[in-house]
C-alpha positions in Angstrom: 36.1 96.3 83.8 40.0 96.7 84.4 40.5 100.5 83.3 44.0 101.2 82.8 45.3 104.4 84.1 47.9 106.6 83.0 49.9 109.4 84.4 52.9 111.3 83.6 56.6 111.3 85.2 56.0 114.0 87.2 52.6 112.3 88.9 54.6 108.7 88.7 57.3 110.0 90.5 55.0 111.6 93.7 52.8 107.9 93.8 56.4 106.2 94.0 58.4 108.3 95.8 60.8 108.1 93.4 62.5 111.2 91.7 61.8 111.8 88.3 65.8 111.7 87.6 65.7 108.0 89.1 62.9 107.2 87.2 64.7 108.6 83.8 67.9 106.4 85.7 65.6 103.0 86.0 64.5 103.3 82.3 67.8 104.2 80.7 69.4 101.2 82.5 66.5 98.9 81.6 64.9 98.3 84.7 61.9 99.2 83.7 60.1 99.2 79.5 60.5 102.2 77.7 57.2 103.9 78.4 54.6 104.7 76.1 54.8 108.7 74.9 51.7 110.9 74.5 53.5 113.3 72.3 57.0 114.1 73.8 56.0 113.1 76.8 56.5 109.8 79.1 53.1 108.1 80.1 53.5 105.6 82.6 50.6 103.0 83.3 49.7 101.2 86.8 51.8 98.2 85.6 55.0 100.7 85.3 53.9 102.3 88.6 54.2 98.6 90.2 57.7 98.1 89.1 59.1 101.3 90.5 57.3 100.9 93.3 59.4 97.8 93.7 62.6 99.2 93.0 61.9 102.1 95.8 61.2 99.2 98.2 64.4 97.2 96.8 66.7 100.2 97.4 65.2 100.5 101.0 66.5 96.5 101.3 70.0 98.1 99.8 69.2 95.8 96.8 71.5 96.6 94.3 70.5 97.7 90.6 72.8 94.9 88.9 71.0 92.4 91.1 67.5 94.2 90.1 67.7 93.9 86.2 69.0 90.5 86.7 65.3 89.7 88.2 62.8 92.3 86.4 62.4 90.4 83.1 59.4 90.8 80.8 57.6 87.6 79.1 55.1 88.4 76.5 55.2 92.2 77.4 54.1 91.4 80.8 56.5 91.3 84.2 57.2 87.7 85.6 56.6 88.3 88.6 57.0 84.8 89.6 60.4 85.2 89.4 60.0 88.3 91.2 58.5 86.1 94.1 61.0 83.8 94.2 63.8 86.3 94.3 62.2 88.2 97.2 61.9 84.4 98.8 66.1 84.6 98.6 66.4 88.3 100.2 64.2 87.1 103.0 66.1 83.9 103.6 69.4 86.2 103.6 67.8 88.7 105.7 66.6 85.7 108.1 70.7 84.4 108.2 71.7 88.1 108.6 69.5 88.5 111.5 70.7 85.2 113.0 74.5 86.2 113.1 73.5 89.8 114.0 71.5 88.1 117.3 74.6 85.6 117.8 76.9 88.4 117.8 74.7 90.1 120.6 74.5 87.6 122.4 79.0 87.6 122.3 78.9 91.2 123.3 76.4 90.9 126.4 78.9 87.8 127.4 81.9 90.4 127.1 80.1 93.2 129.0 79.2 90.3 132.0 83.1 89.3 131.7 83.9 93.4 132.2 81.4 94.1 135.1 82.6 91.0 137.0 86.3 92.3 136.8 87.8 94.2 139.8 86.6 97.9 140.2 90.7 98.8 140.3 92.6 101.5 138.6 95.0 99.0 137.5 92.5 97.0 136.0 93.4 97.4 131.7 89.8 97.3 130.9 88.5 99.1 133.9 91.3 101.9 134.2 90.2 103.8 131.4 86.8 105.1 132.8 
C-alpha cells in the first residue's frame, strides 16, 4: 500500500532545504499547488516535497523561476513530469555546449600562456616587464 505522508512547512522546509519564506515564495508565484490546510496550517504531501526538491536543485543549476513555472504544469492534479524530463534533457544539452566553449576557451588561454613563456625573459619585453 502507497501511504501518503504529510508534514508541515516547517518539517518540508528541513527535508528540502528550502526556507520556509521560499517555500511561501514558490506557492505565491505558482510554482508549486496551493497546499492542503489542516486548520490554518500548510500540509504539504511527498508529491509537494518532490517539486521543491526540484526547484532547490534548479536554483543550484541557476535555473531561473520564469523558466521553472513555464515547465511545472499539473495535468489532472498530478505533475507532468514528462515534460519535466524533457526540459532537464535541454539544461543538460546547454550545460554540455557550455562546457564545450568553457574547454575551448582553455584550451586559447594555455596557447597564450605557451606564447608568453616562449617570449624573451627582457625588461623591455610589454608582457614580460611587468613581473
Amino acid at each position: 500500500m502507497n501511504e501518503r505522508r504529510f508534514m508541515f512547512i516547517g518539517e518540508a522546509s528541513k527535508t528540502t532545504g528550502l526556507t520556509i519564506k521560499a517555500i511561501r515564495l514558490y506557492e505565491e508565484k505558482g510554482l508549486i499547488r496551493a497546499p492542503q490546510r489542516q486548520g490554518r496550517y500548510r500540509v504539504y504531501t511527498d508529491a509537494d516535497i518532490e517539486i521543491l526538491s526540484l526547484i532547490y536543485e534548479a536554483k543550484k543549476l541557476r535555473i531561473s523561476l520564469a523558466k521553472l513555472k513555464d515547465v511545472i504544469v499539473y495535468r489532472n492534479g498530478k505533475t507532468d513530469w514528462d515534460r519535466i524530463n524533457r526540459f532537464m534533457k535541454e539544461v543538460k544539452r546547454e550545460l554540455e555546449a557550455e562546457l564545450v566553449s568553457i574547454s575551448n576557451n582553455i584550451r586559447k588561454v594555455e596557447k597564450c600562456i605557451q606564447s608568453i613563456d616562449s617570449c624573451p625573459n627582457t625588461v623591455d619585453s610589454p608582457l614580460r616587464g611587468r613581473q
